[in-house]
C-alpha positions in Angstrom: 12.2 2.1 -43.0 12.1 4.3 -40.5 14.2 4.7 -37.1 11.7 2.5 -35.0 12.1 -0.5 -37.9 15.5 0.0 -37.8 17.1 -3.1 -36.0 19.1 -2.8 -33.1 23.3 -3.0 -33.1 23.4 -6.6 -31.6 26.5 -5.7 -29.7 25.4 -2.2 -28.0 22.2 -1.6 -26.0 20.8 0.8 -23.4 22.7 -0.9 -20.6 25.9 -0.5 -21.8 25.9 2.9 -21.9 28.1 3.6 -18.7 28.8 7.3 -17.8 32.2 6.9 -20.0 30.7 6.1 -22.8 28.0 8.8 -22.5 31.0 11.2 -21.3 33.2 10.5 -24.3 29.7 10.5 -27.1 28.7 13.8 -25.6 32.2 15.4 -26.0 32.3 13.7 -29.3 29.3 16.1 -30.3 30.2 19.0 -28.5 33.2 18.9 -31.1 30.5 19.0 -34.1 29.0 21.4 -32.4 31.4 24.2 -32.7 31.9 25.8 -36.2 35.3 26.1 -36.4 36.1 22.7 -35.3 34.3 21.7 -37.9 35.7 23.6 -40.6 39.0 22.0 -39.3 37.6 18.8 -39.0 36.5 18.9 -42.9 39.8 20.6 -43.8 41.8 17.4 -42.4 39.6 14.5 -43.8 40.3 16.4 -47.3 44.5 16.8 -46.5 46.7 16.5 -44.0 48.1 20.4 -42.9 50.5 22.3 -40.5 48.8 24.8 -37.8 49.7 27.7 -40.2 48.3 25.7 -43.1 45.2 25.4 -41.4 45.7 29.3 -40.1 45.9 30.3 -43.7 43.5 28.3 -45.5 40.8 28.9 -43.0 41.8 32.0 -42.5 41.8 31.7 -38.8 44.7 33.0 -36.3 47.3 30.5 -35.1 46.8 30.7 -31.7 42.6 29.8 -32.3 44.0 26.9 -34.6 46.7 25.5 -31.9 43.6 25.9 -29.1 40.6 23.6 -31.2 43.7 21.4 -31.8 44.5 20.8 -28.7 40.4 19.7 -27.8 40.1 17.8 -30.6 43.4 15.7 -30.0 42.4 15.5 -26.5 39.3 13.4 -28.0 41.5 11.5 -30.5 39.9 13.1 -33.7 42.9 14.3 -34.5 46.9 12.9 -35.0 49.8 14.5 -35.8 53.1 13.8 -37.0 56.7 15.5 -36.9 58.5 16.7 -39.6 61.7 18.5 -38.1 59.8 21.2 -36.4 57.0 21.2 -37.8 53.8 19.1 -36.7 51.3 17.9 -39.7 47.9 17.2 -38.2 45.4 14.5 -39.7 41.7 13.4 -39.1 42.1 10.1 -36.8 38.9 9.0 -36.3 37.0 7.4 -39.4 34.0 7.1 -37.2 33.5 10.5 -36.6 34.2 11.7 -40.0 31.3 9.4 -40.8 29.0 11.7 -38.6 30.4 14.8 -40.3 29.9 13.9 -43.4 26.6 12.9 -42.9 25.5 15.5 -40.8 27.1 17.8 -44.2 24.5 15.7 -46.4 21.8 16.2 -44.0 22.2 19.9 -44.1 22.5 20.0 -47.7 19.2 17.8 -48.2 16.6 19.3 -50.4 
């Protein structure tokens, strides 16, 4: 089956994409579309981490870590919790992490 066979979501259709929704689904991929957010996006569907955690493992600095953060909480892709001082960030859209991981397969495809 190909994409013209494939049938239509019954409850979304070309008129009900308002300018939100095509505001918040182009930002959504503007997120995928950077490299590091990415890499941070993969790291937190695998564990939840700390900035430095995320710093360290990716071997990114801090601040660059604290700054695609902030954009993808911003887009709610990404929680956090406290733990004294320290915040622990997590993947919080299962949606999205859909699209990643597919998009990883579809790279990988032979």
């Amino acid at each position: 089956m190909d994409s013209h066979d494939r049938p239509q979501s019954p409850d979304i259709n070309v008129r009900s994409l308002d300018e939100e929704t095509l505001f918040m689904v182009s930002q959504t991929f503007k997120a995928l579309s950077d490299t590091t957010r990415i890499r941070i996006l993969y790291l937190l569907s695998q564990k939840e981490c700390s900035v430095n955690e995320i710093a360290d493992e990716l071997s990114l600095l801090q601040s660059t870590v604290s700054h695609q953060l902030r954009f993808l909480k911003n887009l709610r892709l990404v929680k956090f919790r406290r733990a004294g001082t320290t915040l622990y960030y997590s993947h919080d859209d299962e949606h999205v992490m859909d699209l990643l991981t597919e998009a990883i397969h579809h790279a990988n495809h032979d």
